[in-house]
MDTraj code that builds the backbone (N, CA, C; nanometers):
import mdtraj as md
import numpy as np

residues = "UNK UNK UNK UNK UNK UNK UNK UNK UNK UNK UNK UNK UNK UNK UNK UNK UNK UNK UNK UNK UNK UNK UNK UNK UNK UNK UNK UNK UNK UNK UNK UNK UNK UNK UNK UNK UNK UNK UNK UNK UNK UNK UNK UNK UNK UNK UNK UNK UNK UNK UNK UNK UNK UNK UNK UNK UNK UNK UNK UNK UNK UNK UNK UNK UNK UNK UNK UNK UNK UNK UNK UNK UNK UNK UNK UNK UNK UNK UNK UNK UNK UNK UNK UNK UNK UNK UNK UNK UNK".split()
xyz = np.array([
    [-2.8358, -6.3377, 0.7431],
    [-2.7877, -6.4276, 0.8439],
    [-2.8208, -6.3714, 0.9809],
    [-2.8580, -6.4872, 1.0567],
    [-2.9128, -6.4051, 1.2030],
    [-2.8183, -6.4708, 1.2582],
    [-2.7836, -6.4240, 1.4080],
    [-2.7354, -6.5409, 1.5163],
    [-2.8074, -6.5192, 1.6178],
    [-2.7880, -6.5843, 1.7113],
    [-2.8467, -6.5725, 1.8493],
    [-2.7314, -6.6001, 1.9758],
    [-2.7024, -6.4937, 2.0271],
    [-2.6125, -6.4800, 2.1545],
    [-2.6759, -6.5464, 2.2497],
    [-2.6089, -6.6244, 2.3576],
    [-2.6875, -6.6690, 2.4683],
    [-2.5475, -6.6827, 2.5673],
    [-2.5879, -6.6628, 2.6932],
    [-2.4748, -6.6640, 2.7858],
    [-2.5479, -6.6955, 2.9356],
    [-2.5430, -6.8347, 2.9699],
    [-2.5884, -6.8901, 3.1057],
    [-2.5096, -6.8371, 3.1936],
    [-2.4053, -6.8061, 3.1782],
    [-2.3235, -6.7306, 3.3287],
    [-2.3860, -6.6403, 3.3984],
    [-2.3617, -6.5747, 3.5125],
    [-2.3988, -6.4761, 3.5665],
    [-2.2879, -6.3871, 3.6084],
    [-2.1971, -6.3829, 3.5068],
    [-2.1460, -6.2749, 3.5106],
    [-2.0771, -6.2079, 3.3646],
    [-2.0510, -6.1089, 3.3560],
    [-2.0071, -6.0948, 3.2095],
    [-1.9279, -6.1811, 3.0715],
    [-1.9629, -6.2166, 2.9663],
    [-1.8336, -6.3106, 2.9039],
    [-1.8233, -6.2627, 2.7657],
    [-1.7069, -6.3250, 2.7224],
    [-1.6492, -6.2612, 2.5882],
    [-1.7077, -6.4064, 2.5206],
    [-1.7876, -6.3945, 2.3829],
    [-1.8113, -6.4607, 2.3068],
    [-1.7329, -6.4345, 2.2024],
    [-1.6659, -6.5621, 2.1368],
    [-1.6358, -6.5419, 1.9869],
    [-1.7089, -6.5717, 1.9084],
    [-1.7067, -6.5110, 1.7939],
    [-1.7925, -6.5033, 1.6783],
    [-1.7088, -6.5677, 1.5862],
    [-1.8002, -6.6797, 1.5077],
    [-1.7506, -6.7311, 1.4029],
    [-1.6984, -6.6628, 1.2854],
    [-1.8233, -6.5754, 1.2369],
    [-1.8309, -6.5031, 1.1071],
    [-1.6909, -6.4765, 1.0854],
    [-1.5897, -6.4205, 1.2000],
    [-1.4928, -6.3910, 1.1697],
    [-1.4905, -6.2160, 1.2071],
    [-1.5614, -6.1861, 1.2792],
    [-1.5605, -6.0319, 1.2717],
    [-1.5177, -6.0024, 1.3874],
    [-1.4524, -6.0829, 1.5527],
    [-1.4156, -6.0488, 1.6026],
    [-1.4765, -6.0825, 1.7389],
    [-1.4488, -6.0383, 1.8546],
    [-1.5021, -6.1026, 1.9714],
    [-1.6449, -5.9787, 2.0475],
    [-1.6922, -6.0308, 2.1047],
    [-1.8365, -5.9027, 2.1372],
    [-1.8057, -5.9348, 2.2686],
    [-1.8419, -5.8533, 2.3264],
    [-1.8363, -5.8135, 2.4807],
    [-1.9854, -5.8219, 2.5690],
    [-2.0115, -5.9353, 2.6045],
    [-2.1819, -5.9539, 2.6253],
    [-2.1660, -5.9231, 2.8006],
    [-2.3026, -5.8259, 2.8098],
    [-2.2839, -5.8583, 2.9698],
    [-2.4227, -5.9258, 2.9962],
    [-2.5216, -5.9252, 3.1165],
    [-2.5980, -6.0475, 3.1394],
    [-2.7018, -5.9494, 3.1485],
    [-2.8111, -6.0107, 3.1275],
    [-2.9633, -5.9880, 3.1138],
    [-3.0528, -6.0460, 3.2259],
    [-3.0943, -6.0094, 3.3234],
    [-3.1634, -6.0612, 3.4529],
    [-3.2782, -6.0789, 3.4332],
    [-3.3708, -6.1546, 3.4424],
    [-3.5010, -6.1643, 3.4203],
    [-3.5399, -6.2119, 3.5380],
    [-3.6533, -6.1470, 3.6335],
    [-3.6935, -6.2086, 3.7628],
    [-3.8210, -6.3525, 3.6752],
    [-3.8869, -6.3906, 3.8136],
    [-3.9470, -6.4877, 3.7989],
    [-4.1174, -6.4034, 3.7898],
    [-4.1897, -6.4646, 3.6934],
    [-4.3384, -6.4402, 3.6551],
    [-4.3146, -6.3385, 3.5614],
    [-4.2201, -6.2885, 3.5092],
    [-4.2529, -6.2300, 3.3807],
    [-4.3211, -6.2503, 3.2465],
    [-4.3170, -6.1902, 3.1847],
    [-4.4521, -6.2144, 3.0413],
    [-4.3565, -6.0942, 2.9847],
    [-4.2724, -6.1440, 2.8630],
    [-4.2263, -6.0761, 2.7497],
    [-4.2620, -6.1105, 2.6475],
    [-4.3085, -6.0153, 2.5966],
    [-4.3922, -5.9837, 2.4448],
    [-4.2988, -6.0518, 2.3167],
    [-4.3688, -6.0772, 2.1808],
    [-4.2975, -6.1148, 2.0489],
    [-4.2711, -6.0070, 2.0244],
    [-4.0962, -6.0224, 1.9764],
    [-4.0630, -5.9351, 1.8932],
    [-3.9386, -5.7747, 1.9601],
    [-3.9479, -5.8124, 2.0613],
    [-3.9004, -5.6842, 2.1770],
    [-3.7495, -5.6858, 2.1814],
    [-3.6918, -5.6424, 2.1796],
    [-3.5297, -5.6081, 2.2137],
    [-3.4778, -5.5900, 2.3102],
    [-3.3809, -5.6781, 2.4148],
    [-3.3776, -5.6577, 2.5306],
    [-3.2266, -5.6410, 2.5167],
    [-3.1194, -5.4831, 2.5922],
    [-2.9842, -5.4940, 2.5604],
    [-2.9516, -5.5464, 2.6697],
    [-2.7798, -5.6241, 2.6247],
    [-2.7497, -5.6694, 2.7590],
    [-2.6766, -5.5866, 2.8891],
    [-2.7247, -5.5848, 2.9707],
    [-2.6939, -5.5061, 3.0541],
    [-2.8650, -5.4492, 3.1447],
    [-2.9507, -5.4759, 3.1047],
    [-3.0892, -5.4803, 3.1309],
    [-3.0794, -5.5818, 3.2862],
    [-3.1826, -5.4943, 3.3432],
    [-3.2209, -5.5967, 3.4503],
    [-3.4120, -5.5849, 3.4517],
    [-3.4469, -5.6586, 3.4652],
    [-3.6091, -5.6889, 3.4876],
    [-3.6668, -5.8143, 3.6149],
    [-3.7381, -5.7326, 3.7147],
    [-3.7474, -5.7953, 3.8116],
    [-3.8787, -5.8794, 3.8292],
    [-3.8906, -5.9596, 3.9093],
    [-4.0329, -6.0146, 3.9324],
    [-4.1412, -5.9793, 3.8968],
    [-4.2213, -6.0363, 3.7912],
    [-4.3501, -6.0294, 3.7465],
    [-4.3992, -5.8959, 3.6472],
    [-4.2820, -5.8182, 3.6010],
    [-4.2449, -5.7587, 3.4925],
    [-4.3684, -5.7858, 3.3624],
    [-4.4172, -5.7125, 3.3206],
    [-4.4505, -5.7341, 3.1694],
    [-4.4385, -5.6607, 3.0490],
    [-4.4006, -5.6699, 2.9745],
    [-4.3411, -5.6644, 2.8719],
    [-4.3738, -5.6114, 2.6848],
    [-4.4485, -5.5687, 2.6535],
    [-4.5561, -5.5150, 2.5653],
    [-4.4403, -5.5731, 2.4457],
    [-4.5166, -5.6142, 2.3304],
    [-4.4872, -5.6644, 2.1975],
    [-4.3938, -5.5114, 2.1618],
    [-4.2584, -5.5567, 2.1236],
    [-4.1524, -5.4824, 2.0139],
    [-4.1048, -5.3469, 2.0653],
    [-4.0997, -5.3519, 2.2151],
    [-4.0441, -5.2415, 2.3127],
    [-3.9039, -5.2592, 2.2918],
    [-3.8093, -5.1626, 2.3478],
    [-3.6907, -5.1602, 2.3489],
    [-3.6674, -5.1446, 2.4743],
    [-3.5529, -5.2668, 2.5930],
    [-3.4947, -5.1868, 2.6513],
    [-3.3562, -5.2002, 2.6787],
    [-3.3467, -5.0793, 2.7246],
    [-3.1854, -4.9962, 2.7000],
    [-3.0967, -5.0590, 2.7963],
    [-2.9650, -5.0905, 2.7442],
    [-2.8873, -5.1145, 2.9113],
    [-2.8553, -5.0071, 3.0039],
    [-2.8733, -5.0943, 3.1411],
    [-2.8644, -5.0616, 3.2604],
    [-3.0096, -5.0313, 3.2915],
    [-3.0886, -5.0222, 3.2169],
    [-3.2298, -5.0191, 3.2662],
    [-3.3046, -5.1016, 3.3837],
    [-3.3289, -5.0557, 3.4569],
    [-3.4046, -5.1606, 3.5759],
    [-3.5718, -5.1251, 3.5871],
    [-3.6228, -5.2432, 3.4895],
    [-3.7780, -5.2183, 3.5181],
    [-3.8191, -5.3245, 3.6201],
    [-3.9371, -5.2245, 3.7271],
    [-3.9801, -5.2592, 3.8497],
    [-4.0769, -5.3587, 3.8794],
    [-4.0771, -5.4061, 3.9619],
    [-4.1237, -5.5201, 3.9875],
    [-4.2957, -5.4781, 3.9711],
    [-4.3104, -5.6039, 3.9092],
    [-4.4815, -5.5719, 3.8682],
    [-4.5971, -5.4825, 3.7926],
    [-4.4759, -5.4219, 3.7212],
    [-4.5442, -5.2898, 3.6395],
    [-4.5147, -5.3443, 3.5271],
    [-4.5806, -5.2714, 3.4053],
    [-4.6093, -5.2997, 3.2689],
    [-4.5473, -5.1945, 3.2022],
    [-4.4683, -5.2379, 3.1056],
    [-4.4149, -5.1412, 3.0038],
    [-4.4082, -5.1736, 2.8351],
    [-4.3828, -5.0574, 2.7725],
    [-4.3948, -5.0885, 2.6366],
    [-4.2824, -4.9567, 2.5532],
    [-4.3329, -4.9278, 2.4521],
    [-4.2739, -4.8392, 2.3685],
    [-4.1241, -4.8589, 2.3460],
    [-4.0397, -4.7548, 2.2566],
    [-3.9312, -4.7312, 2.2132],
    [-3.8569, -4.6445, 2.2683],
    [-3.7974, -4.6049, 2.3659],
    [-3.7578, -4.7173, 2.4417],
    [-3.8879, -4.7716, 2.5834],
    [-3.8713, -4.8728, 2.6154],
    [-3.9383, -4.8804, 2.7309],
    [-3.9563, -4.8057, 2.8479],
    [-4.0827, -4.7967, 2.8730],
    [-4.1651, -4.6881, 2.9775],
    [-4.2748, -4.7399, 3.0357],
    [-4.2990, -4.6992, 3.1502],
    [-4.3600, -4.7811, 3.2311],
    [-4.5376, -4.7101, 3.1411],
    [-4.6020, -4.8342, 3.1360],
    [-4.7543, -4.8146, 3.0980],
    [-4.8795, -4.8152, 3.2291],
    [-4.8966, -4.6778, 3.2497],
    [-5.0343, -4.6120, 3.3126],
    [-5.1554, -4.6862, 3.3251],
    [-5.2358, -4.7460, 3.4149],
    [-5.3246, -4.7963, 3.3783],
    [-5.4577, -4.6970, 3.4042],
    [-5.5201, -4.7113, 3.3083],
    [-5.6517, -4.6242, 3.3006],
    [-5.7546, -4.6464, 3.4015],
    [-5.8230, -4.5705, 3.5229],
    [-5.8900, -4.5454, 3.6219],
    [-5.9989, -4.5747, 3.5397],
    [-6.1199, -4.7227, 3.5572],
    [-6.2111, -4.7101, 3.5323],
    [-6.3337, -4.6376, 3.5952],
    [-6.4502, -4.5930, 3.5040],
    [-6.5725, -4.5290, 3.6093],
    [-6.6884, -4.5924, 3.5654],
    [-6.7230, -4.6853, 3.6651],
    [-6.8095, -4.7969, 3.6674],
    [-6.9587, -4.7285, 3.7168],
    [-6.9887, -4.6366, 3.6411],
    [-7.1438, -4.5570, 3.6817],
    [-7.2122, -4.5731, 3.5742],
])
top = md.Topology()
chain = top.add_chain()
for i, resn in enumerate(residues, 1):
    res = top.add_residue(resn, chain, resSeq=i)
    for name in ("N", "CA", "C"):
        top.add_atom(name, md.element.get_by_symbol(name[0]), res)
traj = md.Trajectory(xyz[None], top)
């Protein structure tokens, strides 16, 4: 059984859970504008991600994390990805 949490507020809220297992404590997930998040990635709540962010397939990131505007990240947990200096000779 999967569920899917979702919370339009912008500020923290208590969801109840059907299953019966009790109430979860969700806080909010920021996503700026022009981002590109990958299939498959895990984002906790409490994450912030700013403008034009991208996002590499099945990264993790952690709460309270703030990835920077316009940089690329990936891995377990998320880290900002280096781009390789081409040499065009």
């Amino acid at each position: 059984m999967h569920e899917i949490l979702q919370s339009n507020s912008k500020s923290s809220s208590v969801i109840d859970v059907a299953c019966g297992i009790g109430n979860f404590i969700m806080d909010t997930v920021k996503i700026g504008n022009n981002s590109f998040i990958g299939a498959g990635l895990i984002i906790i709540p409490g994450a912030i991600l700013e403008d034009g962010v991208k996002l590499a397939a099945g990264a993790v990131v952690t709460k309270g994390e703030v990835l920077k505007k316009g940089m690329r990240y990936g891995r377990i947990p998320a880290k900002e990805i280096k781009r390789k200096k081409r040499n065009n000779s």
